[in-house]
Backbone bond lengths (Angstrom), bond angles and torsions (degrees), N, CA, C in turn:
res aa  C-N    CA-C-N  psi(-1)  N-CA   C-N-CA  omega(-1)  CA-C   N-CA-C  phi
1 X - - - 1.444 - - 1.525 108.00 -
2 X 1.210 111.31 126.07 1.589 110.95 169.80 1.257 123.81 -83.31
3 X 1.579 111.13 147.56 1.262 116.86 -179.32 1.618 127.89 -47.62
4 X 1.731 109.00 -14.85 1.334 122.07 177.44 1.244 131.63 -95.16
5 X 1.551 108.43 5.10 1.397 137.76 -175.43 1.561 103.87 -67.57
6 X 1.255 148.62 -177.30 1.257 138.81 -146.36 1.474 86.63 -139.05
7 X 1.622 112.24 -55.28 1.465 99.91 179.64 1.693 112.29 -101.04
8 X 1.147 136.36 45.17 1.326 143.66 142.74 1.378 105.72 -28.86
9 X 1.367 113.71 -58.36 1.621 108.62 -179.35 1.310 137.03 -45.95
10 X 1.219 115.63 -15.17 1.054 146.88 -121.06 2.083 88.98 -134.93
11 X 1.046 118.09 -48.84 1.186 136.64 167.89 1.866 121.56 -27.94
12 X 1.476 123.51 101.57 0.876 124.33 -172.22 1.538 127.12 79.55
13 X 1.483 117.48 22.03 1.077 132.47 152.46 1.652 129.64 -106.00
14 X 1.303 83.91 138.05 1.945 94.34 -170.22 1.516 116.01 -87.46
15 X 0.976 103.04 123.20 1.728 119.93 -154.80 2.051 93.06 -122.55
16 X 1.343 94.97 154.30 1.626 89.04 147.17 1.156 128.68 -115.92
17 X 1.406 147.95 -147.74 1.123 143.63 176.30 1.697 102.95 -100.77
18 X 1.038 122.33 131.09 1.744 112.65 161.32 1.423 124.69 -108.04
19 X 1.732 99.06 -32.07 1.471 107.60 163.41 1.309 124.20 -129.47
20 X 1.662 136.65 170.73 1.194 117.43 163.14 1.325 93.68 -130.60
21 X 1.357 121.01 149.14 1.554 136.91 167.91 1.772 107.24 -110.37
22 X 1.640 101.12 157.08 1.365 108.35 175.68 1.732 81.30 -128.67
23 X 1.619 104.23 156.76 0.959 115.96 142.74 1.749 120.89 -162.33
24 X 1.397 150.37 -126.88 1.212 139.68 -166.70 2.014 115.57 -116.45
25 X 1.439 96.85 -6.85 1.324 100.09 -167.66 1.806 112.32 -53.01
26 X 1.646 112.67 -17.66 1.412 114.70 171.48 1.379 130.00 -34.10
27 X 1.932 86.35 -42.26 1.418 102.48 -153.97 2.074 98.16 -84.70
28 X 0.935 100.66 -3.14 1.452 115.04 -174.92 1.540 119.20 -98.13
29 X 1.395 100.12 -22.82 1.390 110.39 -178.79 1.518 124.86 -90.23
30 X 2.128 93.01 -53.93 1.233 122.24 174.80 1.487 108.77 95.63
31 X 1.147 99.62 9.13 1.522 118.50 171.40 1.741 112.55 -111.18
32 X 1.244 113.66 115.26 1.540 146.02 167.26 1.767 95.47 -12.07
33 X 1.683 82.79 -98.61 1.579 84.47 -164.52 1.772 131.22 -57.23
34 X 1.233 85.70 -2.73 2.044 93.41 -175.49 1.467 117.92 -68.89
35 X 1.677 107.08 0.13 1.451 117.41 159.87 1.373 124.50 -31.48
36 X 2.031 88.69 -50.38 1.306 108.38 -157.30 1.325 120.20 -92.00
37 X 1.746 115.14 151.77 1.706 95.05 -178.33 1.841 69.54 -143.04
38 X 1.480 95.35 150.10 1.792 119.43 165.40 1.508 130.30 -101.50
39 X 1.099 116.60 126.05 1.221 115.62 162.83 1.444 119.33 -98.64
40 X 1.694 124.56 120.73 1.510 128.45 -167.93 1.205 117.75 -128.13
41 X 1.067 112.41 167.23 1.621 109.95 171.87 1.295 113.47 -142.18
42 X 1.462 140.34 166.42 1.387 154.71 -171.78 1.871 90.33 -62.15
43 X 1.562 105.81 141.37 1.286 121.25 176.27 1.826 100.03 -78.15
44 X 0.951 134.81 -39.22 1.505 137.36 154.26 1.343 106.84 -65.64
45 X 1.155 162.82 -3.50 1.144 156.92 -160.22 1.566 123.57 -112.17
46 X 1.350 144.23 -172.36 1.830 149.71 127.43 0.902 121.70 -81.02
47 X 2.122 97.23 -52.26 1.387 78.98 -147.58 1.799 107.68 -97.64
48 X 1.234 121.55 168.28 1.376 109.87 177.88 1.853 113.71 -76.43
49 X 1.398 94.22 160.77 1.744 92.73 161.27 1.074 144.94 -76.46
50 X 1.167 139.59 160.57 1.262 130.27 -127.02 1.793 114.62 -110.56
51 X 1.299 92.06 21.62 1.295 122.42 -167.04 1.480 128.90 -145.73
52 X 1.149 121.42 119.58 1.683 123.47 -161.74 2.231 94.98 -75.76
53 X 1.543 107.53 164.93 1.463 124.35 -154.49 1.655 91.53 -127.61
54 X 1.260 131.83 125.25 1.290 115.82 142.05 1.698 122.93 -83.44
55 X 1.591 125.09 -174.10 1.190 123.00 -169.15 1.627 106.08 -49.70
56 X 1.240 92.12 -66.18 1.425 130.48 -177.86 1.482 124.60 -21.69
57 X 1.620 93.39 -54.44 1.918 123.11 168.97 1.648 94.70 -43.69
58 X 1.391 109.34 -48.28 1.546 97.80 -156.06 1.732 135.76 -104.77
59 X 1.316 113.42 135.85 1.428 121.70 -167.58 1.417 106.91 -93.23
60 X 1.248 129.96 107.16 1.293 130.94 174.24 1.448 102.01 -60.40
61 X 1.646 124.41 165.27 1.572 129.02 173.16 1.228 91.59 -158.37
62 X 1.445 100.84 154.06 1.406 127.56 173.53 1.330 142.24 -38.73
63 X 0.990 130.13 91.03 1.932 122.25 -142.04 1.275 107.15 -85.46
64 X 1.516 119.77 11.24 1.398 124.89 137.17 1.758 130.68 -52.21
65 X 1.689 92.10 -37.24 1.667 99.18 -163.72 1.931 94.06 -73.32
């Protein structure tokens, strides 16, 4: 991710999921999951960010940590 990216900030924080969206970008890609885009928010947090997630954006982690 480059430093000029918009949500860089955003980078390496653990969020959960609050929503999931479908929409058609699959069919554009040819890739499965790119249907999907997330809406999340800070695991300390409410409210969500202020910015929608595709599959891709996101790194699952250990729900131990």
């Amino acid at each position: 991710m480059g430093e000029d990216d918009a949500d860089s900030r955003f980078h390496g924080s653990k969020c959960v999921v609050v929503d999931c969206f479908e929409d058609d970008l699959n069919e554009e890609t040819g890739r499965t999951l790119d249907r999907y885009s997330y809406r999340i928010r800070p695991v300390d947090g409410e409210n969500p960010l202020p910015v929608g997630f595709r599959h891709f954006d996101l790194v699952p982690v250990d729900r131990s940590e």
